[in-house]
Structures are given as C-alpha cells and as structure tokens.
Backbone as JSON, one array per atom type, in Angstrom:
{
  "sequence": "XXXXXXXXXXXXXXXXXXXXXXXXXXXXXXXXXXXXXXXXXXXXXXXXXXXXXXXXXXXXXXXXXXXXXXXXXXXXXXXXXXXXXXXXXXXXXXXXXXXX",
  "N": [[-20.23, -32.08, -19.32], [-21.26, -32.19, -15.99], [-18.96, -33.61, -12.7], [-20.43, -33.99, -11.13], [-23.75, -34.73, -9.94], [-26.32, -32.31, -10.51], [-24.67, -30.02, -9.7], [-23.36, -27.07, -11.59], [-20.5, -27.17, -14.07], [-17.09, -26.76, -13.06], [-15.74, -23.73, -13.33], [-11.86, -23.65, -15.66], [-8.43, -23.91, -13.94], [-7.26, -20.59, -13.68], [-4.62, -19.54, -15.65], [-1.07, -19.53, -14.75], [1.03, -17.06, -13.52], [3.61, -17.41, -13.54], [7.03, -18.04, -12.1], [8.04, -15.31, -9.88], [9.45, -12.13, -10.72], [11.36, -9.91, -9.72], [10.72, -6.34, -9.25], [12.57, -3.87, -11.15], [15.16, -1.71, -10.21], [15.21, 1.36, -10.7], [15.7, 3.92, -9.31], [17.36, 5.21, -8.44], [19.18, 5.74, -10.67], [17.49, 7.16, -12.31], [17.23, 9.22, -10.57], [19.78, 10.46, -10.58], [20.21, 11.45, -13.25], [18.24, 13.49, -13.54], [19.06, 15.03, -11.32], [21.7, 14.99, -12.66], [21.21, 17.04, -14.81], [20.11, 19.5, -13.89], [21.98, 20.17, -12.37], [23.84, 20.6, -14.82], [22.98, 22.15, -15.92], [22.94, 24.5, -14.07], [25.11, 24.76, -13.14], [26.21, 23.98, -10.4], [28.41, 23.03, -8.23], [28.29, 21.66, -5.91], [25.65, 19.83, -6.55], [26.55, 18.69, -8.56], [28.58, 16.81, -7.98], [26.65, 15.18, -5.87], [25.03, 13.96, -8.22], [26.97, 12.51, -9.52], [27.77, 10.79, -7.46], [25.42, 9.16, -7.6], [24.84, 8.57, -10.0], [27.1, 6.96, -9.74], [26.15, 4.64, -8.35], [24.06, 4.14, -9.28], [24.82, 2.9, -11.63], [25.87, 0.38, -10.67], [24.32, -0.69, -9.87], [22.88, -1.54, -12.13], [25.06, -3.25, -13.13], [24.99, -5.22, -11.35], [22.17, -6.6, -11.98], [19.67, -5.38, -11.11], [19.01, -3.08, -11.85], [17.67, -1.37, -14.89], [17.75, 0.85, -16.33], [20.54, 1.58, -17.4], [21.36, 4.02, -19.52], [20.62, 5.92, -18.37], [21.79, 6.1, -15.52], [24.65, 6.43, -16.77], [24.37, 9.16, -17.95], [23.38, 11.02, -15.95], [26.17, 10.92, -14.69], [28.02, 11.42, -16.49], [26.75, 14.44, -17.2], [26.67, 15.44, -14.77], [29.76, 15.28, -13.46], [30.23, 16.72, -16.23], [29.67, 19.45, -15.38], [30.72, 19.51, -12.93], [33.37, 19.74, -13.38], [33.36, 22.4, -14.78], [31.9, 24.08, -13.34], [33.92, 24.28, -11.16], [36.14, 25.48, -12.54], [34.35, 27.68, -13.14], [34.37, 29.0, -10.25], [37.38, 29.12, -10.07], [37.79, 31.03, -11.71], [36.56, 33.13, -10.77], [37.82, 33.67, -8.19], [40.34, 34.48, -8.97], [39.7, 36.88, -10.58], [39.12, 38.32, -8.77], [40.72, 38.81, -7.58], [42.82, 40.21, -8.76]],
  "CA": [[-21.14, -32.55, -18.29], [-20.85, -31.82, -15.0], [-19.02, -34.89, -12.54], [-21.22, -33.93, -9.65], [-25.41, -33.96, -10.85], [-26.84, -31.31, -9.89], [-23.8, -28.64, -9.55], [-22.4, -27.01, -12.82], [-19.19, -27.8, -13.97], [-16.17, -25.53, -12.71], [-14.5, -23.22, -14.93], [-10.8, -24.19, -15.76], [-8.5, -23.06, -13.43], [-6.39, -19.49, -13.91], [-3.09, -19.5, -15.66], [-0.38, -18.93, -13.8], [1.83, -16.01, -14.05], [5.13, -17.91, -13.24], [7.56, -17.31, -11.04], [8.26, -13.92, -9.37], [9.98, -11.38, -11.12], [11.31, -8.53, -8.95], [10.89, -5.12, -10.54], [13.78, -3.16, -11.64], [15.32, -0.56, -9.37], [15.79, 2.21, -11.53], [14.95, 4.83, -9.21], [18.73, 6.11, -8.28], [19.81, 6.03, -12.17], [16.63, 8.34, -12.72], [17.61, 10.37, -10.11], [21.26, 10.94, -11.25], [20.06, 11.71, -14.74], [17.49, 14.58, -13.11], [19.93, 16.13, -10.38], [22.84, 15.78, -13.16], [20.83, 17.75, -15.99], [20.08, 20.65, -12.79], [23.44, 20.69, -12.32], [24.65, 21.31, -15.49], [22.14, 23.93, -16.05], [22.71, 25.82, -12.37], [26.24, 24.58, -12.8], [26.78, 23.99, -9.2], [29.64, 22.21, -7.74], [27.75, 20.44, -5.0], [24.77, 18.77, -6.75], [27.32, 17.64, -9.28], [29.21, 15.43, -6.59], [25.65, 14.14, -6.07], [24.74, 13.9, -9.33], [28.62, 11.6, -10.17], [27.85, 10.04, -6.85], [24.02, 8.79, -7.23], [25.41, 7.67, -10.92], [27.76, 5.69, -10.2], [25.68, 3.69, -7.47], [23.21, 3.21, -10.2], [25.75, 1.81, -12.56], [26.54, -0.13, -9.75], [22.95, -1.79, -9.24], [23.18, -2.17, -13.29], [25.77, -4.26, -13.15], [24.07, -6.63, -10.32], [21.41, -6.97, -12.68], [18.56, -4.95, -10.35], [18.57, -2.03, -12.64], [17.93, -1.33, -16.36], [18.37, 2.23, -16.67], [21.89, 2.26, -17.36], [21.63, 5.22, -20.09], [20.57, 7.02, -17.42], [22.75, 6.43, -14.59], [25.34, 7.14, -17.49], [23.86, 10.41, -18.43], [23.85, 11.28, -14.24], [27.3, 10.59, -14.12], [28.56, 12.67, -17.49], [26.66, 15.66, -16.76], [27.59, 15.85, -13.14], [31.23, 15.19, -14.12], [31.09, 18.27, -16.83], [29.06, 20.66, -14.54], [31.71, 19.69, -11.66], [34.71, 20.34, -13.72], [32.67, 23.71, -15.21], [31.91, 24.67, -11.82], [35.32, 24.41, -10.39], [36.62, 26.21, -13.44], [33.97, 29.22, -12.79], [35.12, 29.32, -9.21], [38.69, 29.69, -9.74], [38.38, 32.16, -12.98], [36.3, 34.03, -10.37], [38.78, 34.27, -7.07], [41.55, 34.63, -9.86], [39.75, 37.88, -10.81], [38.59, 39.46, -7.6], [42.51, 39.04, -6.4], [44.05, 40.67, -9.64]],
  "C": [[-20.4, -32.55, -16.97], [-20.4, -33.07, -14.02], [-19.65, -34.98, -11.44], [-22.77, -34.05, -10.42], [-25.65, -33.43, -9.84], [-26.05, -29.84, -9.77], [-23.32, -28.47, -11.36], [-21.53, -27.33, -12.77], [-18.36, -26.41, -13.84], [-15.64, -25.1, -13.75], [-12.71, -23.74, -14.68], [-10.27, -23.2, -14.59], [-7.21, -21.7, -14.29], [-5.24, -19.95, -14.54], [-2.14, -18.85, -14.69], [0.71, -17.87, -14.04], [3.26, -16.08, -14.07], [5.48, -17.68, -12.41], [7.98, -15.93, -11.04], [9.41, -13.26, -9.9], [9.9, -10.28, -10.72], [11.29, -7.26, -9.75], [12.08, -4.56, -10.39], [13.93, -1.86, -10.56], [16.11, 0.26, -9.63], [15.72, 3.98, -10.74], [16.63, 5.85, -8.72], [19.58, 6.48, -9.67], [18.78, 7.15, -12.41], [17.08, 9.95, -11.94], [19.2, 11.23, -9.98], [20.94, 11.3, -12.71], [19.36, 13.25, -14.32], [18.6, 15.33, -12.53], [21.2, 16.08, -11.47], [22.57, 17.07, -14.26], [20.56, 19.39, -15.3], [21.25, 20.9, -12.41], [24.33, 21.42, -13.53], [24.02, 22.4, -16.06], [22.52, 24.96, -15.23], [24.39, 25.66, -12.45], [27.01, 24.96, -11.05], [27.34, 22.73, -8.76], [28.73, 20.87, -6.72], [26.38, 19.34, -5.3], [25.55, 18.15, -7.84], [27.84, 16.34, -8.82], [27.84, 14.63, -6.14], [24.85, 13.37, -6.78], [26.1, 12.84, -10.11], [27.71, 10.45, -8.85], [26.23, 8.53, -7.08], [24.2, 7.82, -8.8], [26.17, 6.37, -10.69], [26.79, 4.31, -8.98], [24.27, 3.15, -8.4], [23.62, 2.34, -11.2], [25.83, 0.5, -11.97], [25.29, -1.9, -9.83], [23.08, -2.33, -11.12], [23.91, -3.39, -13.0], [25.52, -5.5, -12.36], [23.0, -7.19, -11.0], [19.81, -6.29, -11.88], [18.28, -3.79, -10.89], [18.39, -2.37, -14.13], [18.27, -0.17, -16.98], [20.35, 2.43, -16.64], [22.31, 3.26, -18.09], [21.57, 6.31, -18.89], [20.88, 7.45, -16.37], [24.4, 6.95, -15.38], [25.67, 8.71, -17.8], [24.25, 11.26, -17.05], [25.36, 12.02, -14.54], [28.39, 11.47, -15.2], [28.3, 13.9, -17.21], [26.74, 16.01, -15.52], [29.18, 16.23, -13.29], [31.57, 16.63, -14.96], [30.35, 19.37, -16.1], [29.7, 20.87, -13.45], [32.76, 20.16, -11.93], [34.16, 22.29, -14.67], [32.57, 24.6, -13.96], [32.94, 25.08, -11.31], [35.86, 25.43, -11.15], [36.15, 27.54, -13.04], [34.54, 29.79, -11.43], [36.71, 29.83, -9.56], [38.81, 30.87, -10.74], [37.81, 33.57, -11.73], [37.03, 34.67, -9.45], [40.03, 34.56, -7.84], [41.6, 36.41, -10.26], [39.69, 39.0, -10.2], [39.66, 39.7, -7.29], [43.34, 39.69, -7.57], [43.54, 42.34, -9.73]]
}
C-alpha cells in the first residue's frame, strides 16, 4: 500500500553497481603482440625494435596493475627479439656475401 493515497507506490530503488572500476589498458600489449608477429614474418629489423619496445612498456603497465594482457605483451617482446636477432643475422650474411 501506497504511503501517499492516491499515488502508487514507487518501485524499489536500482542496485548499485559499486565503486568504479577502471578498464584495463591492454591496448599497447595487443599492439606488441600484432607488430611482433609482422615482424617475425617480414623479418624486419625496425618493426622489431618497435615490436621489443611497445612490449616491454606493456609489461610495464602489467606490472602497475592497469593491464592484463601480459601473454601478450610477452609474446610482442619474444617475437620482436627473435625477428631482430634474425634480421640482423640476414643483414650481415648478406653484406658478408656481396663483399666476398
């Protein structure tokens, strides 16, 4: 029964959703996982170094607790790493051969 007569009675109100939970900022671990997997496909030297670098700054936010992707700033940061030392390798086998 309603405690006004004449008005219905109010519905309960809303639950509340708690406090604020910032979202996760996974978006530099994603993108060290993408530019390292193009790297070690194209095996080029210079998206590797961005592909190590963009890793480890997602590790980075991991560890602050503002990321969750840490497989995948991992992943970044390996295949950059062997597509940079692959890279370097093809370079020198190549000026090694043009000069012999």
């Amino acid at each position: 029964m309603s405690q006004y007569p004449g008005y219905p009675e109010q519905p309960p109100p809303a639950p509340s959703a708690g406090p604020y939970q910032p979202q996760a900022q996974n978006g530099v671990g994603l993108a060290a996982m993408i530019v390292g997997i193009a790297s070690f496909v194209l095996l080029a030297p210079i998206s590797s170094i961005v592909a190590v670098s963009l890793g480890v700054v997602g590790l980075g936010k991991v560890r602050k607790g503002t990321a969750t992707n840490r497989g995948q700033a991992l992943a970044g940061v390996i295949c950059g790493a062997i597509s940079l030392v692959l890279g370097v390798v093809g370079i020198v086998v190549f000026v090694v051969r043009s000069h012999a």
